[in-house]
N, C-alpha and C positions, 0 to 999 in steps of 0.2 A: 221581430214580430212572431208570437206563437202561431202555428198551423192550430187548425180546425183539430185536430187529430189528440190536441194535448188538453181539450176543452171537455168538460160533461155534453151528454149525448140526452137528449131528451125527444122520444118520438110519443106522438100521443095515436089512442088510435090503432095501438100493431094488429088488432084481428082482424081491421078493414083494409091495411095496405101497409105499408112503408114508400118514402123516396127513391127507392133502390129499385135494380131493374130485377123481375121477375125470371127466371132461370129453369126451364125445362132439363126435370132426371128422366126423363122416360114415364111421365104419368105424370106424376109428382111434380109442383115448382119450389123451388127454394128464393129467397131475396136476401142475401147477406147483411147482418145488422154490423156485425162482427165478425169481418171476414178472417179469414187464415191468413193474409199477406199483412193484415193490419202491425202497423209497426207498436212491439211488444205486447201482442197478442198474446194469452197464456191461454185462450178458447177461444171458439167458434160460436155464435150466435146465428140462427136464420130465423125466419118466418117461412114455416113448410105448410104448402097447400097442397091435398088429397080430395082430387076432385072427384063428385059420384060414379061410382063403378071401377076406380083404380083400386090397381092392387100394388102391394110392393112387397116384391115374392122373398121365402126362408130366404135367409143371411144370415152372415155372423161377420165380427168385427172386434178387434182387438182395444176398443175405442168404448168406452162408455159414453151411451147417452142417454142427453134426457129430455122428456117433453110436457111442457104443460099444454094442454088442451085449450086453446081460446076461443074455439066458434067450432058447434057441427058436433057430430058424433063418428067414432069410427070403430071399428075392431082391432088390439093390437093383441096377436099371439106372442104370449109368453109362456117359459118356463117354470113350475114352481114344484114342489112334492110330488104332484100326480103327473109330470110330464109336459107339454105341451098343450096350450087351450085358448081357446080365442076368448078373449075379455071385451066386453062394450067399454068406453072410454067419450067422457063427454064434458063439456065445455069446465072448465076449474079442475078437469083431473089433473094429478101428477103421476107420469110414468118415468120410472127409472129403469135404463137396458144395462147391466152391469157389461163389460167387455167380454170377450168369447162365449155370450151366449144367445143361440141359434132366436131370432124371432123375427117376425113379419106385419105389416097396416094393411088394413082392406076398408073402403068407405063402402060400406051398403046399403045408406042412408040415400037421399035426394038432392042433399044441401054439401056443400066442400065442406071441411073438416081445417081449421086452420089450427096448427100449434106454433108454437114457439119452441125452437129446436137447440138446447146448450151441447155442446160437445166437444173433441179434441181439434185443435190446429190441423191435425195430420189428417181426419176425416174432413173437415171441410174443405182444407184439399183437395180431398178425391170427389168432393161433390164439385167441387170448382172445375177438374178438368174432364169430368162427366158432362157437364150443361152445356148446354145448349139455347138460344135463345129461345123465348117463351113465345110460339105461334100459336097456343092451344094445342088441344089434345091432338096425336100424331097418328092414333090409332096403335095395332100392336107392334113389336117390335121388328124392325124386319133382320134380315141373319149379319147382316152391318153390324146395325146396331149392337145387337146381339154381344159378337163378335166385339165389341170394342167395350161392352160391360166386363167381359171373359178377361181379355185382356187388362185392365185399369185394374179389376179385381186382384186378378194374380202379380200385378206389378205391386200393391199395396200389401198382398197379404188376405186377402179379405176371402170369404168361403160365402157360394152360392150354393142354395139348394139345389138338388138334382130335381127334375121333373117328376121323378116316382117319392121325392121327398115332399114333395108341395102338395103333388096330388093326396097324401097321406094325411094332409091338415086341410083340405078341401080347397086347395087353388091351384086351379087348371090356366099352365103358361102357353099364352097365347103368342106364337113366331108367323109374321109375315109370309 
């Protein structure tokens, strides 16, 4: 008998939910469509949710991703000729973060901001052993938390904005 696993996969619906359980990053929830453990994975699939008022501060990642926009509006800073600049981004957009380059989401909006998140095996990983289960917003981060982004980051590879780097692109990091 084939597992489930060897079958096509068909969810209807991903901007209002999936089966899958919700997964608090620090703000942000993820729900794996396509996780990283998945056997012969060659990518990561989620459903990422940006509830009003989160931010998800400078970073960089060695990891391309990509996101299409399916519910909501949000800001993503990127990269381009002139520097660094926050772009509006809304439901059918398509955003692409090529690998080591610095950028950040911020919802400003009222409404969550849902995309569909394609990316490496090896960053959904690190979003795997970053989550936490999904109780709702957690408020800011406390120096734990913190503390175990720093860590996970530097295990991976992965570069966080400094504080006097965020504040330079208008996002003040709010620590417990």
């Amino acid at each position: 008998m084939q597992s489930d696993q060897n079958h096509t996969k068909v969810l209807r619906g991903v901007a209002a939910g999936t089966p899958y359980a919700a997964m608090d990053v620090f703000g942000p929830t993820v729900e794996f469509i396509c996780g990283p453990d998945d056997p012969g994975a060659d990518f990561c699939v989620m459903r990422g949710v940006l509830p009003p008022g989160v931010v998800v501060p400078l970073h960089g990642h060695d990891d391309d991703e990509d996101f299409l926009i399916l519910a909501g509006t949000q800001q993503v800073l990127v990269e381009d000729a002139h520097g660094l600049r926050w772009r509006d981004v809304y439901a059918g957009d398509y955003v692409h973060i090529p690998g080591g380059i610095l950028h950040a989401h911020r919802n400003v909006s009222d409404e969550p901001a849902v995309d569909l998140v394609v990316t490496s095996t090896r960053l959904g990983q690190f979003f795997r052993e970053l989550a936490r289960p999904d109780v709702g917003l957690q408020g800011p981060l406390t120096p734990d938390d913190l503390g175990q982004l720093i860590a996970l980051s530097t295990k991976y590879g992965y570069v966080l904005g400094t504080p006097e780097q965020n504040a330079a692109v208008g996002i003040e990091l709010g620590v417990a």
